[in-house]
C-alpha positions as CSV (number, residue, x, y, z in Angstrom):
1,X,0.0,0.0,0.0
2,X,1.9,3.7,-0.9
3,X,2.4,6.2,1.4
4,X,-0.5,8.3,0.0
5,X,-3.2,5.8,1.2
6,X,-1.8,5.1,4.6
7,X,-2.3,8.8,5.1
8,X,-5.9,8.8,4.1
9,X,-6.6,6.0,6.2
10,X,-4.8,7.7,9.8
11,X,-7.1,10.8,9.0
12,X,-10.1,8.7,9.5
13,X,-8.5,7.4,12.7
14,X,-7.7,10.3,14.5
15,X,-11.7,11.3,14.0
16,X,-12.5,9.1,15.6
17,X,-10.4,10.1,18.4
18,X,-11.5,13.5,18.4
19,X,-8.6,15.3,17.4
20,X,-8.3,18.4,15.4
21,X,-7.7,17.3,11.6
22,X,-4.9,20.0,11.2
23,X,-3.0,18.0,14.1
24,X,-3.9,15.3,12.7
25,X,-2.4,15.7,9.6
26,X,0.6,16.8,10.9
27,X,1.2,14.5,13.2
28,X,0.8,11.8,10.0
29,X,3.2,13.9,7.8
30,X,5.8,13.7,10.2
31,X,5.1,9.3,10.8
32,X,5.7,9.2,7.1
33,X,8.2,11.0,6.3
34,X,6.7,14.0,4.7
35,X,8.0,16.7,7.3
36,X,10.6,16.7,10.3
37,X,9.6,16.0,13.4
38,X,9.4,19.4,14.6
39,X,7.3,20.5,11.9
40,X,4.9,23.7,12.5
41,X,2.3,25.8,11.1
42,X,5.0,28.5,11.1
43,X,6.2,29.2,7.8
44,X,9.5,27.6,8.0
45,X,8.7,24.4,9.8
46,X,6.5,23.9,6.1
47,X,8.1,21.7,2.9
48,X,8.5,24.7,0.8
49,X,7.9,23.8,-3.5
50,X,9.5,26.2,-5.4
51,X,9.3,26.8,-9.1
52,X,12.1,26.5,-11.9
53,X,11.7,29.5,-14.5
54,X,12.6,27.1,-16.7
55,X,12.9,23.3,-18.2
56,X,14.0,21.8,-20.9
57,X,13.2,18.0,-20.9
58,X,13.4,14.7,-22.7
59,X,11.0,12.4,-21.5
60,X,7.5,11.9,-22.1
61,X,6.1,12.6,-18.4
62,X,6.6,16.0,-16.5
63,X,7.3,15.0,-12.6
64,X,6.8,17.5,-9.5
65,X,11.0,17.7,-9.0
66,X,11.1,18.6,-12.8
67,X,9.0,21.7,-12.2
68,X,10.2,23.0,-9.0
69,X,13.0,22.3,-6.0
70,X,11.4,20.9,-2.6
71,X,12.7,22.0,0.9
72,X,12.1,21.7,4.2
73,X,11.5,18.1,4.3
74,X,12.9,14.9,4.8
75,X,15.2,13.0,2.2
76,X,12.2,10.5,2.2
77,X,9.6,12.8,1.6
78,X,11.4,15.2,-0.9
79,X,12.3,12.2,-2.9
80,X,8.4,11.2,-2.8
81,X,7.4,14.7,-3.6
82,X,9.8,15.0,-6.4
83,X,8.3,12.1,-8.6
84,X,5.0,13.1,-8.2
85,X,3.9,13.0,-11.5
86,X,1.9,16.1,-12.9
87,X,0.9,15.6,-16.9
88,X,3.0,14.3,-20.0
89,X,5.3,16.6,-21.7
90,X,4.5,18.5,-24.9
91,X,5.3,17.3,-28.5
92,X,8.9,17.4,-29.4
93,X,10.4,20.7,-30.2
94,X,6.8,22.1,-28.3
95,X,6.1,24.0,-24.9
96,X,3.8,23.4,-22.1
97,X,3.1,25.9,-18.6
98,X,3.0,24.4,-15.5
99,X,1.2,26.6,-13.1
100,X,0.4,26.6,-8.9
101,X,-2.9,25.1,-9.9
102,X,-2.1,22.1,-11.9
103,X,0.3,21.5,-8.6
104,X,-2.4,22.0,-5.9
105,X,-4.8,19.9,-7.2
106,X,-2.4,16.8,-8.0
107,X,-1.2,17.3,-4.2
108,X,-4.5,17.4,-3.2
109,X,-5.3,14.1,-4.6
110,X,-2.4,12.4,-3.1
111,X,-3.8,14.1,0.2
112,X,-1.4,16.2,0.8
113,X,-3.2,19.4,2.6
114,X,-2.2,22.9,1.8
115,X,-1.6,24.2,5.4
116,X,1.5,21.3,4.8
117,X,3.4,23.2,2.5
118,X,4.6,26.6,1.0
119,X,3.7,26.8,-2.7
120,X,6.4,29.0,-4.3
121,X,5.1,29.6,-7.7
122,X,5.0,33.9,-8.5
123,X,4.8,32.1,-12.2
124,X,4.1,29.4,-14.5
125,X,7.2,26.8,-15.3
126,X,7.8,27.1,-19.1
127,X,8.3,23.2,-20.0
128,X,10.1,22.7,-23.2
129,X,10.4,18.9,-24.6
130,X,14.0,19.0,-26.7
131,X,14.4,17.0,-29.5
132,X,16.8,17.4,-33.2
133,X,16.1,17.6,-36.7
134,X,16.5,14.3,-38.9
135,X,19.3,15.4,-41.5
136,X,17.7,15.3,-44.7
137,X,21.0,15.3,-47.0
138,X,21.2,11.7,-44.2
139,X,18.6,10.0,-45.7
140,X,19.2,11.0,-49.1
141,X,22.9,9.9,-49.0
142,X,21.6,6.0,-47.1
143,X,18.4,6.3,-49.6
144,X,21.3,6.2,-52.5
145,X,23.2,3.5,-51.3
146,X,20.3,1.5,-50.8
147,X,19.5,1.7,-54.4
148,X,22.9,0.6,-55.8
149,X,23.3,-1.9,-53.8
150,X,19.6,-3.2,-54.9
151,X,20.1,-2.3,-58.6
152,X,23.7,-4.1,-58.8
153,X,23.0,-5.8,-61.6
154,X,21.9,-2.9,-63.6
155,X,24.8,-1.2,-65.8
156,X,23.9,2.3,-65.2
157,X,21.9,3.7,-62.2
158,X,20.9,7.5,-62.3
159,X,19.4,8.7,-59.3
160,X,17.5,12.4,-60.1
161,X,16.2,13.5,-56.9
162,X,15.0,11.9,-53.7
163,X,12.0,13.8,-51.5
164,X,12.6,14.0,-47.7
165,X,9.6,15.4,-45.5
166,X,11.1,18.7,-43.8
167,X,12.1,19.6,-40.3
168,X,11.1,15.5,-39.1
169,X,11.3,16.0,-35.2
170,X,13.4,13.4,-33.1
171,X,14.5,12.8,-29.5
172,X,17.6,13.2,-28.8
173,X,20.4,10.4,-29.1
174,X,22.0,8.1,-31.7
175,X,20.2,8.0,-34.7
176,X,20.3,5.4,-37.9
177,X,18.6,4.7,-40.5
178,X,17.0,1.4,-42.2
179,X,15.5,1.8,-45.4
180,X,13.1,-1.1,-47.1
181,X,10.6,-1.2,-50.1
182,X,7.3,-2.1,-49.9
183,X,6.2,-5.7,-51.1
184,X,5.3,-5.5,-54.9
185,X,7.3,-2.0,-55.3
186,X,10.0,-2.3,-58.2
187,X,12.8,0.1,-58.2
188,X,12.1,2.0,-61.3
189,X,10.6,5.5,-62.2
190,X,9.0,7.0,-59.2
191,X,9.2,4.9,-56.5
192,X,8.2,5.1,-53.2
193,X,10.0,3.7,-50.2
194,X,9.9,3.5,-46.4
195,X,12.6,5.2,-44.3
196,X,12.6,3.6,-40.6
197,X,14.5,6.4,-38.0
198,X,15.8,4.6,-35.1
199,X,17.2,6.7,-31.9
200,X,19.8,4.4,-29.6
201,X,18.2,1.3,-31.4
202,X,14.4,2.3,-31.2
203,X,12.0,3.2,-33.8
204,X,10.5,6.3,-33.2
205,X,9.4,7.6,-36.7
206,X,8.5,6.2,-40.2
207,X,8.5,8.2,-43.0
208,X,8.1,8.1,-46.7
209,X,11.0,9.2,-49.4
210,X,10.6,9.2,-53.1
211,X,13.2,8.4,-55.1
212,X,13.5,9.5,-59.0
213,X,15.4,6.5,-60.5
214,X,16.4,6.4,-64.2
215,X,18.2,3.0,-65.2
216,X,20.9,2.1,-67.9
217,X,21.8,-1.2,-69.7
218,X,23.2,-2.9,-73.1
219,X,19.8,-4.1,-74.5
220,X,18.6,-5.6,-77.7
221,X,17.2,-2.7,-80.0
222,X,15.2,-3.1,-83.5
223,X,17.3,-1.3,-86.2
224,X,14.8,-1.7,-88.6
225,X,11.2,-2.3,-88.5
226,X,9.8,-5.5,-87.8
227,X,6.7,-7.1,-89.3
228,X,4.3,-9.2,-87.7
229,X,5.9,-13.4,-87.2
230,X,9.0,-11.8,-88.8
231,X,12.1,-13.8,-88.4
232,X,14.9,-12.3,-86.1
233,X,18.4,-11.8,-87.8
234,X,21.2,-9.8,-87.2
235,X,20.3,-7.3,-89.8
236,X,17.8,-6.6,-88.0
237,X,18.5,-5.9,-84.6
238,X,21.7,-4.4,-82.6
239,X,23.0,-4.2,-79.0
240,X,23.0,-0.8,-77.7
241,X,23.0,1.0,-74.0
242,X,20.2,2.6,-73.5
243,X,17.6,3.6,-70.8
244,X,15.7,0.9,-69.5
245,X,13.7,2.4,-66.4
246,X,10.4,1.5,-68.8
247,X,10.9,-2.0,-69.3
248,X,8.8,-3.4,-66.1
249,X,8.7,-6.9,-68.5
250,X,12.4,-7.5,-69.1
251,X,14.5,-7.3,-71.5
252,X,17.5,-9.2,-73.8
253,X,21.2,-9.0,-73.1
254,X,22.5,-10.6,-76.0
255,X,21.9,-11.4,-79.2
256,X,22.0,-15.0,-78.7
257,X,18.8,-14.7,-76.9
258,X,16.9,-13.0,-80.0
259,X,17.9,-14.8,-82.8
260,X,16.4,-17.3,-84.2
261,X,12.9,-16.1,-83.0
262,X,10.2,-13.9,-84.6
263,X,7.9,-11.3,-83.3
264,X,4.6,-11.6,-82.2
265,X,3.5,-8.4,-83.5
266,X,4.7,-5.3,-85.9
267,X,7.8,-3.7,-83.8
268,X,8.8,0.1,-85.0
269,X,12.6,0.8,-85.0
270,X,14.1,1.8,-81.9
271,X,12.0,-0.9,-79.7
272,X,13.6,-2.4,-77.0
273,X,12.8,-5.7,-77.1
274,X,11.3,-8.2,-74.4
275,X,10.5,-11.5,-73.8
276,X,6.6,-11.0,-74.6
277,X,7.5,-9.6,-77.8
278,X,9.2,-12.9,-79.6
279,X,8.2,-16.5,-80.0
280,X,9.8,-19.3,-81.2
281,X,9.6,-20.2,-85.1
282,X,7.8,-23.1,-85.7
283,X,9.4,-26.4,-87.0
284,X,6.1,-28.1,-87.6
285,X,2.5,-27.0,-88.4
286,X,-0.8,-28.4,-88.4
287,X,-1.1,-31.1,-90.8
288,X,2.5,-32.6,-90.9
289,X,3.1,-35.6,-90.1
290,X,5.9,-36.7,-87.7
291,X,7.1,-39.8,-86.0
292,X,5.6,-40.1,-82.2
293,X,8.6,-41.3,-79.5
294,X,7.1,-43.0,-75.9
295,X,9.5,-44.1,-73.7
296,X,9.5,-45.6,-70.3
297,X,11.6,-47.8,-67.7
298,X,13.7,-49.1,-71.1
299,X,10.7,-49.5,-73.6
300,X,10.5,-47.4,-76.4
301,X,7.7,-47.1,-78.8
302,X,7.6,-45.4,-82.1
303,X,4.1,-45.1,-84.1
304,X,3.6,-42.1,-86.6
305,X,1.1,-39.0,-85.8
306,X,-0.2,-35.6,-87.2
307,X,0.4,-32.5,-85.6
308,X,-3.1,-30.8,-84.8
309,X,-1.4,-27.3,-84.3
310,X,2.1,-25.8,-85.0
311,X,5.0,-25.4,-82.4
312,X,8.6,-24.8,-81.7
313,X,11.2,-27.0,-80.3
314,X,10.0,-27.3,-76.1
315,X,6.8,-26.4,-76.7
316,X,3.6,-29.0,-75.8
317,X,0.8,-29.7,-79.1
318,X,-1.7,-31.6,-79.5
319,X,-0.9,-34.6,-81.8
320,X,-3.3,-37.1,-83.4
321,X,-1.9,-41.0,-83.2
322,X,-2.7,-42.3,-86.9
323,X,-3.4,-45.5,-85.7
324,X,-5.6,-45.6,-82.3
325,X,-7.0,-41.9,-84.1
326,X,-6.6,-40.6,-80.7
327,X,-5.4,-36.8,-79.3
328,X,-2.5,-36.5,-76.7
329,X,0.0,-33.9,-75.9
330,X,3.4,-34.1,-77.0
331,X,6.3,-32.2,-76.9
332,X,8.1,-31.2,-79.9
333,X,12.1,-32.5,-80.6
334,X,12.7,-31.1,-83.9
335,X,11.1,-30.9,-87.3
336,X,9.8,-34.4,-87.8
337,X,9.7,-35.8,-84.3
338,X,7.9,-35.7,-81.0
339,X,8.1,-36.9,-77.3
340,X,4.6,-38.6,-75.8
341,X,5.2,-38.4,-71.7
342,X,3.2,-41.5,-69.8
């Protein structure tokens, strides 16, 4: 049980008894702790409270002993006075007035009785929560080496600008940063990313930084334009560095990669080409017939089909056996052969 409720509790004794509350309370104060023994109603027998001009704090609660210096009392009860807490401190960087009355009344509920005390306070205690400014030249600086260190494998990494909110108030102490994406975000264009601000090892703010990011690479550009299931050749196409902050869908490195294929669709010169843009040529086509290869555990079995569609080398078609006159999926070896999985 604190001190506080032991108090109230000897009030309702010594009514009982029939003595005066002021003794009563006095009497109390000094069992406790609260005043010396000798303790009066004379002004300097009293615990005197009296106010700072001034605080400048950093934590979150404002305490009796931050607000004033106590006298007149025992170690015991000046200790207990002095963490008596009053209200929680202002914003960072803000100011809050402590005045006689916010004091009186939080005594008063502890049961502390005014004829126990001098209140010193000719003015209200200006409370003022420090804090410092997040460097925003910081973040920019960890923001860029986050990015290339991300975009390694990318040639050529231009970073334009990179947005910081302004004046981002902090408490005081050791501050680092750890910057992440957020799930699905791809680090081209615009992007948005999430700047965690730790102070000695605790997050205390999260904020947001946009980065402008323009991206470099040798790709594979059309030199002339293509038509619609053109073939590939070198004629046609050329490897060049150019920007590739566009190209969400990938694109080729080499010209290995291109040739051989044709495009899906018409491609103007200049295009940068991507993987959704080519397919492979066709060896066979609907109609031809090829020879149908089933193998399992050692056994091999060779019976002759028709292709039902066309398809490249890897690729899956339907093929119809010539003999059962049934369809089944096969994948295609070369020109005049396919491979039956069972």
């Amino acid at each position: 049980m604190t001190p506080w409720l032991k108090l109230d509790q000897g009030k309702s004794l010594w009514r009982r008894m029939k003595i005066p509350a002021f003794l009563a309370s006095a009497c109390l104060m000094v069992a406790v702790g609260w005043l010396p023994a000798a303790a009066s109603t004379s002004y300097h027998g009293k615990v005197r409270i009296i106010a700072r001009e001034k605080v400048d704090l950093d934590k979150k609660r404002i305490f009796l002993g931050d607000v004033a210096r106590i006298q007149g009392g025992s170690g015991i009860a000046n200790g207990r006075l002095s963490g008596l807490y009053l209200c929680q401190a202002p914003a960072l960087g803000e100011t809050r007035m402590i005045d006689a009355g916010m004091v009186i009344r939080r005594l008063k509920q502890k049961g502390i009785a005014r004829a126990n005390y001098v209140l010193d306070f000719k003015r209200p205690v200006r409370v003022t929560r420090r804090c410092r400014l997040l460097d925003p030249e910081r973040v920019r600086t960890e923001t860029a080496n986050y990015l290339r260190k991300e975009l390694g494998d990318i040639d050529e990494v231009k970073i334009v600008s990179i947005q910081v909110p302004k004046a981002v108030k902090l408490p005081r102490g050791n501050v680092s940063l750890v910057i992440k994406r957020p799930p699905g975000v791809t680090l081209r264009g615009k992007t948005a990313l999430q700047a965690m601000v730790l102070v000695n090892g605790t997050m205390v703010r999260r904020i947001r930084v946009v980065a402008d990011i323009r991206l470099f690479a040798e790709a594979v550009v059309v030199t002339r334009p293509l038509g619609r299931r053109q073939p590939v050749t070198r004629d046609l196409v050329a490897l060049r560095k150019v920007e590739v902050t566009r190209c969400s869908k990938g694109f080729f490195r080499s010209l290995k990669q291109v040739l051989g294929m044709r495009s899906r669709s018409a491609l103007p010169m200049d295009t940068i080409l991507a993987p959704g843009m080519l397919e492979a040529v066709p060896v066979v086509k609907r109609g031809d017939v090829v020879k149908m290869i089933a193998e399992s555990n050692g056994l091999r079995i060779t019976t002759q089909g028709i292709c039902r569609e066309a398809g490249a080398p890897g690729q899956r078609i339907r093929v119809t056996n010539a003999k059962s006159r049934k369809d089944v999926f096969a994948e295609v070896v070369d020109a005049t052969t396919v491979r039956v999985s069972f």
